[in-house]
C-alpha positions, 0 to 999 in steps of 0.5 A: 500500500502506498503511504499518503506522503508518497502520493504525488500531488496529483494522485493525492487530489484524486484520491481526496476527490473519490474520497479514499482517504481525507484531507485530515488523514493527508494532513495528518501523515504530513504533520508526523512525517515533518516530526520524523524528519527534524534532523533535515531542518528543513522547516523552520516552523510548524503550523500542525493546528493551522493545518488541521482546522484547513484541512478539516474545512477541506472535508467539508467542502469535499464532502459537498461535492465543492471541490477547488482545485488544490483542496486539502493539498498540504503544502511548504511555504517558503519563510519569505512569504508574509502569511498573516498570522503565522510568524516570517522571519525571511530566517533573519534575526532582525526578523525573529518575532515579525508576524504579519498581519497580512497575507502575500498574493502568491499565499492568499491565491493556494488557501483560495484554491483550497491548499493547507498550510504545513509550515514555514521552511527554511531559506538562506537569510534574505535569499541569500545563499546558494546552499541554504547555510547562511540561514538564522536558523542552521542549515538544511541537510538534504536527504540525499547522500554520496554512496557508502558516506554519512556526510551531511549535504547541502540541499542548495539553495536558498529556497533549500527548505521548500526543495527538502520538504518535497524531495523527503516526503514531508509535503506534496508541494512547496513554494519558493522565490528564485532570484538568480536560482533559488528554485531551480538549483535546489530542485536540481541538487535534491532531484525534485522539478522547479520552475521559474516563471516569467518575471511578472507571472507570479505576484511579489507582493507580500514576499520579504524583497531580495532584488525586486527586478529579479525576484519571482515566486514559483512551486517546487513538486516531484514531478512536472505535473504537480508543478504545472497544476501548483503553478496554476494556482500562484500565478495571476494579475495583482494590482497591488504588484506594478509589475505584476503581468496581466495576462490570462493564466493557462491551465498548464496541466493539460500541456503535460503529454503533448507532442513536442514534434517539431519544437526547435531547441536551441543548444547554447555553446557558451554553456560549456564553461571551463571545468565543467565535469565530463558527467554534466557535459554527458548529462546535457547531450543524454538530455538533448538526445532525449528531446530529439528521439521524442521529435525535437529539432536540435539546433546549436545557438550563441548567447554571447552575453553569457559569461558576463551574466555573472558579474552583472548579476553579482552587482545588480542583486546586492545593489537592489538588497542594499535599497531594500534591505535599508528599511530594516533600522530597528525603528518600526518593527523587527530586531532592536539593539538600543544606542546611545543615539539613533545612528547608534540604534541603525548600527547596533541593530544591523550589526547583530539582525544582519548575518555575514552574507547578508551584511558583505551583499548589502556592503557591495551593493551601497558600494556600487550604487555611491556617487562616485561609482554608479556609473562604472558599476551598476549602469554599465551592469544594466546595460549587460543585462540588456544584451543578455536579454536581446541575445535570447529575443534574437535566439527566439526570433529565429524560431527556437522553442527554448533553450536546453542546458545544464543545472548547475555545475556539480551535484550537491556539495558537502555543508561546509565545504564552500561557506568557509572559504572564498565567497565567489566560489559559492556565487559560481554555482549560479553560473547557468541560472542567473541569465534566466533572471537577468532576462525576465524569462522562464525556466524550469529544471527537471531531474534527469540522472545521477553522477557516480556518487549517486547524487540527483542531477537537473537539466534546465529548460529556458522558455520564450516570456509566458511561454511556460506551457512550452517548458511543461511539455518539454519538461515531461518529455524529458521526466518520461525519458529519464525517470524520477528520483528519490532518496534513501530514507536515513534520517 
């Protein structure tokens, strides 16, 4: 018999609908699976009672006959969506008891939809963070292990919690936001599906701000399906977001199966980046060999931009933290460290609120924003992220579907491994995701093999702007050739 944390979201939704089971019995499983699995970290707060009374009014509505489309779905969120109520620290300390009274967009659309709210998982501080260490509240250990080893790894990051509560059972879905990877790494490093949307798709309002032109909300599931019908439910137009899309949104889950006959994929030469391990570089070809014996045209392509995607990133992003991160002074709420006057009342504050990350991204950021630097650094940034972006209206234009390449550069490291050491070596396993952000573009990451250690590996798809659908597709083409993944238990 299989156990209700191992349905997919999917099975789970018709199995509440033909009522073999209730939405308290899902509910419930999820809720002692999470107290079983402690040792992952991967949840910062627990919502059991929360969960209970939502999941009990899912069973009223099921048994009526009125069910929505993700009624009595237990679910992940991610610690930087304001969930009114329900403490968000976005796992700060200069937000340790900041409970809101409000909910975000992206949240107030799943309870709409009949989703149950599990709990808070774990991220890097602000999202800052590509391996979930940098978090207030320890880092997450991913489920997975190197064979014949017990050394904790890291389960990427920063939406590392949300990647950790799908891939070990502990909720049917989760939520997290994508700056420059945050969903799409971890996906690939716990082998569950992530996906980015188009900038705009998703609403930003109610989401503790990282970089407000690069962040963007979307689900994290374990399999492409699932990540088609949660992102149904996120997305949508919201006036209180300015740049918030208002386009219809698709029903993605009916682009699941359909023929990917005739799509062109491009095949980007500037991916293969020095150093790259021969079984990335073997896992990217397996993937396009899939996609063309299910129809697809392959075609190779330049993005000539693309090497200086990372450095452009690595300025614009903590150059909006620095703006952002400004309302965090100990004055209105959050973490207050008393000072002698009020200049003394900023630095004390931040000083102790602020993590090490946190503090070196808003230090950069205030640094190329100064007068005497704005033009060498943040202006001729923007302009880069301009030509990243006509590189890949020029790629489309010429009728490529979407762009096919690798996920990130290794499979998951050990934690520790990369904190203690330079910090650019950590920033270098974005070096396949951040141009999708710096374009506004869409991308999904789906499982596709395992390296030799017997670890999870993505491939990433990058689709034209609102042309999720297309991802979805070809997302499943690929799920259908390479299969799913999950780990052993040992926690």
């Amino acid at each position: 018999m299989t156990t209700l944390t191992s349905l997919t979201l999917a099975e789970a939704r018709d199995g509440l609908r033909a009522k073999k089971f209730s939405a308290r019995e899902l509910a419930d499983a999820h809720l002692k699976a999470m107290e079983q699995a402690r040792a992952l970290n991967a949840f910062v707060l627990e919502t059991p009672e929360r969960a209970q009374a939502m999941a009990a009014e899912a069973d009223q509505r099921l048994a009526k006959g009125g069910a929505r489309p993700l009624e009595g779905i237990p679910l992940g969120i991610k610690d930087l969506f304001a969930t009114a109520g329900v403490r968000t620290t976005a796992c700060s300390k200069i937000l340790e008891n900041f409970t809101p009274t409000y909910e975000s967009t992206v949240t107030a659309n799943l309870w709409r939809d009949g989703a149950v709210l599990l709990g808070k998982t774990n991220n890097d501080e602000f999202a800052m963070g590509s391996s979930n260490e940098t978090s207030c509240f320890g880092p997450v250990t991913s489920p997975w292990r190197r064979k014949g080893s017990n050394v904790p790894l890291v389960p990427g990051g920063s939406s590392g919690g949300s990647a950790v509560a799908v891939a070990a059972n502990l909720a049917l879905g989760a939520v997290g936001t994508d700056t420059g990877g945050s969903i799409r790494q971890p996906a690939a490093f716990t082998g569950t599906v992530g996906i980015k949307p188009t900038y705009g798709r998703c609403s930003r309002w109610g989401i503790v701000a990282f970089a407000s032109s690069l962040d963007q909300a979307g689900p994290f599931a374990r399999n492409v399906k699932d990540a088609a019908i949660l992102l149904r439910s996120m997305a949508g137009h919201d006036p209180k977001d300015s740049t918030s899309a208002d386009r219809a949104v698709p029903d993605f889950e009916k682009a699941i199966g359909k023929s990917v006959q005739g799509r062109k994929i491009g095949i980007p030469k500037e991916y293969r980046v020095p150093g790259m391990p021969a079984e990335i570089e073997k896992l990217w070809q397996q993937g396009a060999a899939w996609l063309k014996s299910a129809g697809a045209e392959l075609v190779e392509i330049s993005l000539p931009h693309t090497k200086y995607a990372l450095p452009a990133y690595y300025i614009v992003a903590p150059a909006e933290a620095s703006s952002n991160l400004a309302r965090y002074d100990g004055v209105r709420y959050g973490l207050r460290v008393p000072g002698r006057d009020i200049t003394e009342l900023y630095e004390q504050t931040r000083a102790a609120g602020f993590g090490q990350e946190v503090r070196r991204r808003v230090l950069i950021g205030t640094y190329v924003l100064s007068a005497g630097y704005y033009d060498a650094y943040y202006l001729r940034a923007q302009k880069v992220r301009t030509l990243i972006k006509r590189d890949f209206e020029e790629v489309f234009a010429k009728g490529v579907d979407a762009v096919l390449t690798p996920a990130t550069p290794s499979s998951a490291f050990a934690i520790g491994e990369k904190s203690a050491g330079d910090p650019v070596e950590m920033y270098l396993n974005d070096v396949f995701t951040v141009t999708v952000n710096m374009a506004g573009l869409p991308g999904i990451v789906v499982p596709a093999g395992r390296d030799g250690a017997g670890l999870p590996l993505g491939l990433q798809l990058i689709g034209r702007p609102f042309d999720e659908e297309t991802l979805f597709s070809l997302g499943a083409a690929l799920e259908q050739a390479g299969g799913t993944f999950a780990p052993a238990r040992w926690w």
